[in-house]
Residue frames as a rotation matrix with the C-alpha (Angstrom) as fourth column:
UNK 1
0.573 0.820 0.000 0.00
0.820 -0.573 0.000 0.00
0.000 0.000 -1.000 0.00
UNK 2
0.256 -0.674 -0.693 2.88
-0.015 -0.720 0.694 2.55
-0.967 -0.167 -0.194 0.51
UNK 3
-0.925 -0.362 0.115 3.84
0.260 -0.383 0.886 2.46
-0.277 0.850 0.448 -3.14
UNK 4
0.210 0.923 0.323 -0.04
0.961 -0.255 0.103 3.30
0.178 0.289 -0.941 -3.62
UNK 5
0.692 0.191 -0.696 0.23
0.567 -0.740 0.361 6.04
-0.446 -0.645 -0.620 -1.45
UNK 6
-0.534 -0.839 -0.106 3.93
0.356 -0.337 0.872 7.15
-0.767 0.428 0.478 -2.86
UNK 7
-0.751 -0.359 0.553 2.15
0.643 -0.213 0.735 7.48
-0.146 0.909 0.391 -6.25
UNK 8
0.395 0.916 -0.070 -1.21
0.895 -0.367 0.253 9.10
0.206 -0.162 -0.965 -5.21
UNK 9
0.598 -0.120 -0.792 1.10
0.475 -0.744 0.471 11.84
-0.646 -0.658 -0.388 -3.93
UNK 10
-0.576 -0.430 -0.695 2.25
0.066 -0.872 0.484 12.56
-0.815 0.233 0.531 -7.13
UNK 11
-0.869 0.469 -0.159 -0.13
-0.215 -0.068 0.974 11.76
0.446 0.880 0.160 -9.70
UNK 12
-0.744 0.649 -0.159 -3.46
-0.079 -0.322 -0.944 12.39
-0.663 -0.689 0.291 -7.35
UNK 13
-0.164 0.840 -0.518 -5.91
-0.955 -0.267 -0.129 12.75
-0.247 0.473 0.846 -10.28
UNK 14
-0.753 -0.032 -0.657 -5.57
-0.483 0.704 0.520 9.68
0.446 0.709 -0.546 -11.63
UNK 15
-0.199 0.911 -0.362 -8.52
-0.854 0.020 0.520 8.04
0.481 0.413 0.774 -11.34
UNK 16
0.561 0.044 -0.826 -7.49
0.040 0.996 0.080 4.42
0.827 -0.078 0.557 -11.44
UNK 17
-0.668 -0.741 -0.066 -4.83
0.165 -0.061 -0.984 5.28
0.725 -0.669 0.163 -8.58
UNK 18
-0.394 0.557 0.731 -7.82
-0.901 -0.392 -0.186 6.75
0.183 -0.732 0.657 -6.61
UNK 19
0.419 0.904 0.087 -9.92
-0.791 0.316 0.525 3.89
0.447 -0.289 0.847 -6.99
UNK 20
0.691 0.206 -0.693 -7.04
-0.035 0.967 0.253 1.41
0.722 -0.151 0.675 -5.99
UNK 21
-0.879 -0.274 0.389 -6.08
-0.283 -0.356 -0.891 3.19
0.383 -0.893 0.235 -3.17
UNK 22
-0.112 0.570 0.814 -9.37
-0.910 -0.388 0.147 3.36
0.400 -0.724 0.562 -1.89
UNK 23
0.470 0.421 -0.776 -9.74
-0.303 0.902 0.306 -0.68
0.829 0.092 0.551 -2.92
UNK 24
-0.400 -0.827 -0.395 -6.49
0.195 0.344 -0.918 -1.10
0.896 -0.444 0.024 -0.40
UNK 25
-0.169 0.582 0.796 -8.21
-0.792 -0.561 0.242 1.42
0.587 -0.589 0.555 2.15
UNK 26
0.394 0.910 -0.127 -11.30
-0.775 0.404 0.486 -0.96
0.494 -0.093 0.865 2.29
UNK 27
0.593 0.153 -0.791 -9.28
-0.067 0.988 0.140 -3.74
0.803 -0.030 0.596 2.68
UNK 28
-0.417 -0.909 -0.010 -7.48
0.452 -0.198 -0.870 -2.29
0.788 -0.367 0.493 5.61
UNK 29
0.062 0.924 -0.378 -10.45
0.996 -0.031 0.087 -1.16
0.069 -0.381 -0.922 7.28
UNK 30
-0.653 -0.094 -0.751 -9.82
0.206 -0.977 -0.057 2.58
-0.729 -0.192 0.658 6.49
UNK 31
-0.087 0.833 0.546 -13.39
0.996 0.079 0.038 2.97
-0.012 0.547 -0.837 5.30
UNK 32
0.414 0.399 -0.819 -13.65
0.379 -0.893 -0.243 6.90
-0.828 -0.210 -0.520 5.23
UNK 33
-0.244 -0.771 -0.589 -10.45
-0.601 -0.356 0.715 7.60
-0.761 0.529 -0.376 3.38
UNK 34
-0.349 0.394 0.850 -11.83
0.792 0.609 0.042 4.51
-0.501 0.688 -0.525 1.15
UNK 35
0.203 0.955 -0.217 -14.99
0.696 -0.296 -0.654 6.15
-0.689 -0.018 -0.725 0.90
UNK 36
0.360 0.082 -0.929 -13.56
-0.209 -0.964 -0.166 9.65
-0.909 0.254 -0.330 -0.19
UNK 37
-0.421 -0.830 -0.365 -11.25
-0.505 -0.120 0.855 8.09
-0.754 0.544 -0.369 -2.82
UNK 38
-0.673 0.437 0.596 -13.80
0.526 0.850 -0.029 5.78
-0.519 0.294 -0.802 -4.37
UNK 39
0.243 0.926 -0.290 -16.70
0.448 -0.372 -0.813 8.48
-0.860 0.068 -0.505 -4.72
UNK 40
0.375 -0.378 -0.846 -13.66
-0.565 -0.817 0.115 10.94
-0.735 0.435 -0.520 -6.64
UNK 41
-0.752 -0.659 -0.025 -12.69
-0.347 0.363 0.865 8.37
-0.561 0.659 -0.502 -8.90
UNK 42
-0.383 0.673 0.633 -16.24
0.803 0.581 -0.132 7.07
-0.456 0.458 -0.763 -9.65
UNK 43
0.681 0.383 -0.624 -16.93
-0.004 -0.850 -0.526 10.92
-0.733 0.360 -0.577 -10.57
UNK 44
0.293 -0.439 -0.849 -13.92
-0.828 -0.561 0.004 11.08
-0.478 0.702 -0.528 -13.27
UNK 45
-0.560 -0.514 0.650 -13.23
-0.134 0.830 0.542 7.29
-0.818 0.216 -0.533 -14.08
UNK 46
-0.880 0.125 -0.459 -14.49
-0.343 0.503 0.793 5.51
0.330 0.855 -0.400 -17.32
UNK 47
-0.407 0.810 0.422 -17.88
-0.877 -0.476 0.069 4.70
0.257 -0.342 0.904 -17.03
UNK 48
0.371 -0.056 -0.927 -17.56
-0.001 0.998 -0.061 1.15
0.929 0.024 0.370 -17.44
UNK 49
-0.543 -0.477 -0.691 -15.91
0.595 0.362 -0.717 1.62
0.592 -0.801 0.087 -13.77
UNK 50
-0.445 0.239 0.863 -17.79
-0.773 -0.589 -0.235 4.19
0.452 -0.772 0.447 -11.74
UNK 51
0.760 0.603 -0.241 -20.34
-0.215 0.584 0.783 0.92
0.613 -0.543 0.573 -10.56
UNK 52
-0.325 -0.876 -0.355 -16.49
0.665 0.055 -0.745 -0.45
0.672 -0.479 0.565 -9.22
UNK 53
-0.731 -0.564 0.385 -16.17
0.077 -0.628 -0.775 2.83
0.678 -0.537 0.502 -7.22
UNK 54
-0.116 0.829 0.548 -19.94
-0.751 -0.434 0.498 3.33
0.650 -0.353 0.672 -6.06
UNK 55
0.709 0.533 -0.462 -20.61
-0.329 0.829 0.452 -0.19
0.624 -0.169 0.763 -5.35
UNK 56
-0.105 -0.908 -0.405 -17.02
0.536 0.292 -0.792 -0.26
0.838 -0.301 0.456 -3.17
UNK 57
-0.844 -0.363 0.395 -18.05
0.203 -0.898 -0.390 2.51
0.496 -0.249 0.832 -1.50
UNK 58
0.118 0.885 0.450 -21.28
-0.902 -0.094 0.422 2.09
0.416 -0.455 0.787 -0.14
UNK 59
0.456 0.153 -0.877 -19.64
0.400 0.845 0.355 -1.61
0.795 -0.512 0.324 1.07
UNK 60
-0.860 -0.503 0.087 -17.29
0.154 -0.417 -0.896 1.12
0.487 -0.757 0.436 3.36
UNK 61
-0.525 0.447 0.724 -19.96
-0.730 -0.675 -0.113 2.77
0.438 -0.587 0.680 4.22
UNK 62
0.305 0.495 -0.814 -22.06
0.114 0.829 0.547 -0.74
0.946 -0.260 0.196 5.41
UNK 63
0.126 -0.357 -0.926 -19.59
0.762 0.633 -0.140 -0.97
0.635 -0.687 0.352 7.76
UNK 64
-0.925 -0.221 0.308 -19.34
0.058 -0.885 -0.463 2.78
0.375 -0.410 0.831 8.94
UNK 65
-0.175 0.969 -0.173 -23.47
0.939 0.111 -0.326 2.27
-0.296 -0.220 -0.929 9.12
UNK 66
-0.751 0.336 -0.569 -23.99
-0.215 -0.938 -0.271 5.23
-0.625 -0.081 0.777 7.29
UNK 67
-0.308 0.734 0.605 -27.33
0.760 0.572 -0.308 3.90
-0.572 0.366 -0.734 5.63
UNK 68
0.797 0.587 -0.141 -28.87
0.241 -0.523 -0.817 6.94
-0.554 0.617 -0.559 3.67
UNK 69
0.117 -0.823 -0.556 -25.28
-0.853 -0.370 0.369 7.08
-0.509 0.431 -0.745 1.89
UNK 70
-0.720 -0.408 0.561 -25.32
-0.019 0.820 0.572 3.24
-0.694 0.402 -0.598 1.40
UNK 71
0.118 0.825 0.553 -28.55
0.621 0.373 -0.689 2.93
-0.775 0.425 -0.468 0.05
UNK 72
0.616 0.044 -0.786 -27.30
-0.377 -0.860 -0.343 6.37
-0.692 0.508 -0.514 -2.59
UNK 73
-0.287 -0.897 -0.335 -24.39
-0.880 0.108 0.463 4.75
-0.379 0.428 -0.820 -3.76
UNK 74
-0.670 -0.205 0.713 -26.10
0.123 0.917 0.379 1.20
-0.732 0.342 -0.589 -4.20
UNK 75
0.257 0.766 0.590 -28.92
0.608 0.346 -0.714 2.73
-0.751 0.542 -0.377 -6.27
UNK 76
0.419 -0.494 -0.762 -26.35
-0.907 -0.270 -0.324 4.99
-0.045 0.827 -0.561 -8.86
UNK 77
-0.685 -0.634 0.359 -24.82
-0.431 0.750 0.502 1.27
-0.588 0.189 -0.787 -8.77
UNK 78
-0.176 0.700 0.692 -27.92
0.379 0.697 -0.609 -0.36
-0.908 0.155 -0.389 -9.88
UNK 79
0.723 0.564 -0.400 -28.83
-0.018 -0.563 -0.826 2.62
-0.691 0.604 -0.397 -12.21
UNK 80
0.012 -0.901 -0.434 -25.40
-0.917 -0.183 0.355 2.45
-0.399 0.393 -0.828 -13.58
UNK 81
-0.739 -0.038 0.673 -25.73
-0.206 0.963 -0.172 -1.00
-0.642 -0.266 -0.720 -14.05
UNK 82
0.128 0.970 0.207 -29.39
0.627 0.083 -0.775 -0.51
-0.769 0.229 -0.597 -15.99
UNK 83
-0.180 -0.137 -0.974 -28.69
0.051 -0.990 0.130 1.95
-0.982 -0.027 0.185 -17.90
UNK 84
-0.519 -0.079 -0.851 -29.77
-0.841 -0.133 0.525 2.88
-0.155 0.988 0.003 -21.42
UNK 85
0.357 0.930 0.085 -32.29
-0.892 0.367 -0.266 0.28
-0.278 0.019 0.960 -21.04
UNK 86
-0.274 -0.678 -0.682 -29.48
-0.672 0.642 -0.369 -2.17
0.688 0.357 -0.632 -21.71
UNK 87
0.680 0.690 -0.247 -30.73
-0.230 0.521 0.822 -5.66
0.696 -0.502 0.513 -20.06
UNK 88
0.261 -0.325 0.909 -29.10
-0.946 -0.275 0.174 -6.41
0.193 -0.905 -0.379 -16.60
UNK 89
0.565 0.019 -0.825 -27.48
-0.080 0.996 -0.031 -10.24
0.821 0.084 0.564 -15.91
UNK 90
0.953 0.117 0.280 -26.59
-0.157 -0.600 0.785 -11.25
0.259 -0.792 -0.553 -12.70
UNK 91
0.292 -0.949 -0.122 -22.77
0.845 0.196 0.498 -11.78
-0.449 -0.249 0.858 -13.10
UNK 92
-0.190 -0.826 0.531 -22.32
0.835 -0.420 -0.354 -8.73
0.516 0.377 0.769 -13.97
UNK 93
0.990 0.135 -0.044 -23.32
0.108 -0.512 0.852 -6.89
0.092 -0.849 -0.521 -10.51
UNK 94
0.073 -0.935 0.348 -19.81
-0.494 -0.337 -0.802 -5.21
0.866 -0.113 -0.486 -9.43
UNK 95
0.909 0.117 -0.400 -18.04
0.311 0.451 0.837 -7.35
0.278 -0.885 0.373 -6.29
UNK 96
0.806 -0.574 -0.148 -15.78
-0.094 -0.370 0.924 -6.55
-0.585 -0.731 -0.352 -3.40
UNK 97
0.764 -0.645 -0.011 -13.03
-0.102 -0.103 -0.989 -4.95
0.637 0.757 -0.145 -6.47
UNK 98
0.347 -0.907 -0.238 -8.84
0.703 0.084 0.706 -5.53
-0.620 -0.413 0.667 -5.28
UNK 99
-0.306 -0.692 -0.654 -8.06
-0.055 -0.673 0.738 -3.76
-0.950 0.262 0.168 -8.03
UNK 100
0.720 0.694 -0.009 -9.07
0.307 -0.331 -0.892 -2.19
-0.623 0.639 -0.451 -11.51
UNK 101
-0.674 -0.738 -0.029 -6.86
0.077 -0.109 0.991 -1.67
-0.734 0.666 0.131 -14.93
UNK 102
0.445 0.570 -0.691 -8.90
-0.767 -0.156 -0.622 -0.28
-0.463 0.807 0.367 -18.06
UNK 103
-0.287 -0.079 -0.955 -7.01
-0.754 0.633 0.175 -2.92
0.591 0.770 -0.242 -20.68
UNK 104
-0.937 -0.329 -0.114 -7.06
-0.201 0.779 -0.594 -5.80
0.284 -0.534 -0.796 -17.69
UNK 105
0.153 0.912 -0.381 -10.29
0.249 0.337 0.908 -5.65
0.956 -0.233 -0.176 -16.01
UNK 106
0.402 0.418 0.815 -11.14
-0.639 -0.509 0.577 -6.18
0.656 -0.752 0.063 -12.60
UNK 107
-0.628 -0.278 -0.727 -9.97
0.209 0.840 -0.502 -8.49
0.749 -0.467 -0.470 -9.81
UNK 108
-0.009 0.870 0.494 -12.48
-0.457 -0.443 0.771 -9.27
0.889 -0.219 0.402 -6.97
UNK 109
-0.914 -0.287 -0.286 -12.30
-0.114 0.859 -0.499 -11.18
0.389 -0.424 -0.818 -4.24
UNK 110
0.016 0.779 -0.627 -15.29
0.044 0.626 0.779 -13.53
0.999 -0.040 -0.025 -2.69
UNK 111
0.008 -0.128 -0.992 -13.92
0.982 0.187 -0.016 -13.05
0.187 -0.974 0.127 0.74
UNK 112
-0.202 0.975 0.091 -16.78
-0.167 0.057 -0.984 -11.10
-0.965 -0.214 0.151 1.70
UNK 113
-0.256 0.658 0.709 -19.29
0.965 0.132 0.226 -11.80
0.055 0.742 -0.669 -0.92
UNK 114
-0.969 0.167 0.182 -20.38
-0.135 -0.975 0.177 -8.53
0.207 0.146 0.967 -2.19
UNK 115
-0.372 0.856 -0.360 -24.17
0.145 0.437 0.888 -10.15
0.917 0.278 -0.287 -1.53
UNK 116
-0.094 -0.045 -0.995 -22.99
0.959 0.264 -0.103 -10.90
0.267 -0.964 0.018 1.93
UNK 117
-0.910 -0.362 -0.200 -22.85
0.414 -0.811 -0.413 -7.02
-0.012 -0.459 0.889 2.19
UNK 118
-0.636 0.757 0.148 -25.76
-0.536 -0.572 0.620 -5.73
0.554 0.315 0.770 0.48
UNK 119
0.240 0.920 -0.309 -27.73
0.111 0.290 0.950 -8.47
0.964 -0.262 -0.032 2.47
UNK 120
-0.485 -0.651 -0.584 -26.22
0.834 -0.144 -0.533 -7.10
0.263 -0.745 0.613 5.43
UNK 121
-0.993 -0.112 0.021 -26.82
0.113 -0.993 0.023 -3.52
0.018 0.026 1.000 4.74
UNK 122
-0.193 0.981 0.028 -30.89
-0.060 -0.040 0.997 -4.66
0.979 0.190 0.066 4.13
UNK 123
0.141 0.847 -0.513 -31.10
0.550 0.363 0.752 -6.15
0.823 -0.388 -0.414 7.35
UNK 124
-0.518 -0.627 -0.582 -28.88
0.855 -0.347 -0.386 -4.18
0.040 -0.697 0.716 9.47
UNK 125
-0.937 -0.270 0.222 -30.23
0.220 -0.949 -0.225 -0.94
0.271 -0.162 0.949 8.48
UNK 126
-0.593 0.780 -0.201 -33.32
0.528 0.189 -0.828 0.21
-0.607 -0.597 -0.524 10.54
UNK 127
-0.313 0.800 -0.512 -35.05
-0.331 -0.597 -0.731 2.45
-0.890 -0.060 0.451 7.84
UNK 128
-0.151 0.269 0.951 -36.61
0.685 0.722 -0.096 0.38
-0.713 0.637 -0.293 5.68
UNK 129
0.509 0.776 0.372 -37.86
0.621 -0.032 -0.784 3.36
-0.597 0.629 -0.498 3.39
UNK 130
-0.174 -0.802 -0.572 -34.03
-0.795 -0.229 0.562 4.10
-0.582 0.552 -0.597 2.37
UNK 131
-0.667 -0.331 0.667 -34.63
0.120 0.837 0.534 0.63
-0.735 0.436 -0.519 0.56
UNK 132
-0.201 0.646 -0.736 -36.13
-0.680 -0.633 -0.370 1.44
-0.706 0.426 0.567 -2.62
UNK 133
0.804 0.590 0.068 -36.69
-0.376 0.594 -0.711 -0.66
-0.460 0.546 0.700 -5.80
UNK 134
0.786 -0.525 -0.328 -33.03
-0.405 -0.035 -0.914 -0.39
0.468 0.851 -0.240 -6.94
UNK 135
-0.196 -0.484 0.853 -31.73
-0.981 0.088 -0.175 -1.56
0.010 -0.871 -0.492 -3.84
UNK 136
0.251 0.426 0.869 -33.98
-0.559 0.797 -0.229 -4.22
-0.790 -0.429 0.438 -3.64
UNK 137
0.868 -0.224 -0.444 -33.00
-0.342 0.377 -0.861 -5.19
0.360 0.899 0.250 -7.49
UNK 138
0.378 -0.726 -0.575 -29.67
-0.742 0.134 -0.657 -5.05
0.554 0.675 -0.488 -7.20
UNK 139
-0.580 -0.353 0.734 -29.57
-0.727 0.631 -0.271 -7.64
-0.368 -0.691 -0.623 -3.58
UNK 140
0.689 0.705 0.169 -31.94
-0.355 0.531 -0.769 -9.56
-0.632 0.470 0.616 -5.90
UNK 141
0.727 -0.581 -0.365 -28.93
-0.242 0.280 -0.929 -9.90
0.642 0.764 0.063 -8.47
UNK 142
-0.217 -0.880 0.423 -26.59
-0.958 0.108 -0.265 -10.63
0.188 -0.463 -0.866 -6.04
UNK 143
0.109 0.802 0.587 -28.78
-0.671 0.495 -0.552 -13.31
-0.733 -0.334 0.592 -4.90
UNK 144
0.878 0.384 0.287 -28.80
-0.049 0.668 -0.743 -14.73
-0.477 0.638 0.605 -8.32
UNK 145
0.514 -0.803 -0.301 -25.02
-0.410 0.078 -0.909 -14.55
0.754 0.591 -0.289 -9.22
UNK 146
-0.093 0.076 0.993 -24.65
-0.780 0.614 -0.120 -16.95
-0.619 -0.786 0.003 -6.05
UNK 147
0.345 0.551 0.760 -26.35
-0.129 0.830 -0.543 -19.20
-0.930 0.089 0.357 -7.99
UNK 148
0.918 -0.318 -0.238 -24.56
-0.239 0.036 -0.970 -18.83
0.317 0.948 -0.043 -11.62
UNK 149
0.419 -0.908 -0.005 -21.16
-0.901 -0.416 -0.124 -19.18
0.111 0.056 -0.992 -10.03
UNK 150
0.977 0.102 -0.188 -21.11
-0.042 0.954 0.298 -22.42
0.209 -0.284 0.936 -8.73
UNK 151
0.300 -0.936 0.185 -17.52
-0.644 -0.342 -0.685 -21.47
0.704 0.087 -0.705 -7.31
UNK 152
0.366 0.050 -0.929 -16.32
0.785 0.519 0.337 -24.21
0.499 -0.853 0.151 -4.50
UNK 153
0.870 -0.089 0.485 -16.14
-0.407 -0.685 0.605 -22.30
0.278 -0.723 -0.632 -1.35
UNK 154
0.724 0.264 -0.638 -14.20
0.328 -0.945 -0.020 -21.02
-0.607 -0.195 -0.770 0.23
UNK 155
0.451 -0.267 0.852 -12.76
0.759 -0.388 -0.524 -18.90
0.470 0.882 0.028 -3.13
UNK 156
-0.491 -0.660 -0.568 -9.91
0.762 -0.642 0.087 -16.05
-0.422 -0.391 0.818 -2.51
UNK 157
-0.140 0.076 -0.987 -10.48
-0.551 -0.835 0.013 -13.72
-0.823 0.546 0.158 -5.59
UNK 158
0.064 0.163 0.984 -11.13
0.893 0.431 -0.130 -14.23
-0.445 0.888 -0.118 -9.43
UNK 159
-0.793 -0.255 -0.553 -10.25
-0.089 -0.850 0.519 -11.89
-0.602 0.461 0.652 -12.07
UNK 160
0.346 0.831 0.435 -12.87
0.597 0.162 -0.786 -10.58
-0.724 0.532 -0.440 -14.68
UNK 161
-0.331 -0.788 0.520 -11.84
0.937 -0.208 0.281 -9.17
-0.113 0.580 0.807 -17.67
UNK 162
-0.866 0.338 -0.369 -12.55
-0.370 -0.929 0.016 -5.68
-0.338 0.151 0.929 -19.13
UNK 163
-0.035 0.831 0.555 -16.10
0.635 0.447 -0.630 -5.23
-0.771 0.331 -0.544 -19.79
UNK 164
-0.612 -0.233 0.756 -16.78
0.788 -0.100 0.608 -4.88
-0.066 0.967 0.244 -23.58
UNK 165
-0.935 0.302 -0.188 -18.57
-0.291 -0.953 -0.083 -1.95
-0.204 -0.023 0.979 -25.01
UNK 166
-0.415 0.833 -0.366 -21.31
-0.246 0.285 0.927 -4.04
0.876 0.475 0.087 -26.05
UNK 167
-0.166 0.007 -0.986 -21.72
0.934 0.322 -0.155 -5.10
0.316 -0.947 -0.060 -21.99
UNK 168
0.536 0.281 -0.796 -20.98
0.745 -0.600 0.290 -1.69
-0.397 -0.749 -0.531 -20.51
UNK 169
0.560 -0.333 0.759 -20.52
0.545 -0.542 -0.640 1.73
0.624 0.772 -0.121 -21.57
């Protein structure tokens, strides 16, 4: 993480540096500093990545319990995700990212389940009427990319490649 940091401190805009700092953050339990670096990269990154940043970022915030932030970030995930009326399959919900590379793709790991969060974050959080329809979709696709993976448990990470433009824009 120090050579993250090293380069964030000189090339700061960069996007992809933001978002895999924050990914390190997360996985370090420095969910704020996550949080901030995730939101600013999902605001200037490739759109094909902002779900990555949103959908990272509202698992910090699970754990911070800031519910009317998670429940914002998972429905621009969901909408991001929908978008352009383009149909919606569940393996291609965004999960708990390690790290992000426009030609490479994505790496994820399984340890949490990105499901395991979002069905967290439903039951954990006490106002139910932060849980809208896109919320409820997108723990509905989690739900069902469980079931498409058929991964044996217990799984580290898996890489995914770059989604295509025909996939995401």
């Amino acid at each position: 993480m120090s050579r993250l940091e090293q380069a964030h401190a000189i090339h700061g805009a960069d996007p992809f540096l933001k978002a895999n700092l924050g990914f390190a953050l997360r996985a370090t339990d420095q969910y704020q500093r996550a949080v901030e670096l995730l939101i600013s990269a999902g605001g200037t990154i490739p759109d094909k990545w902002m779900m990555f940043c949103y959908a990272n970022a509202a698992f910090c915030l699970v754990r911070m319990e800031h519910w009317p932030q998670v429940m914002t970030l998972l429905r621009l995930t969901m909408q991001a995700l929908s978008g352009a009326g383009k149909e919606t399959h569940p393996l291609d919900v965004p999960g708990v990212a390690i790290w992000i590379d426009e030609p490479d793709g994505v790496i994820e790991t399984l340890a949490p389940s990105a499901g395991d969060i979002i069905d967290e974050a439903i039951a954990r959080c006490r106002d139910k009427n932060l849980l809208g329809p896109e919320v409820l979709q997108l723990a509905a696709l989690y739900r069902a990319a469980r079931r498409f993976s058929n991964l044996p448990a217990p799984v580290a990470s898996r890489a995914i490649p770059a989604p295509s433009a025909k996939t995401r824009h």
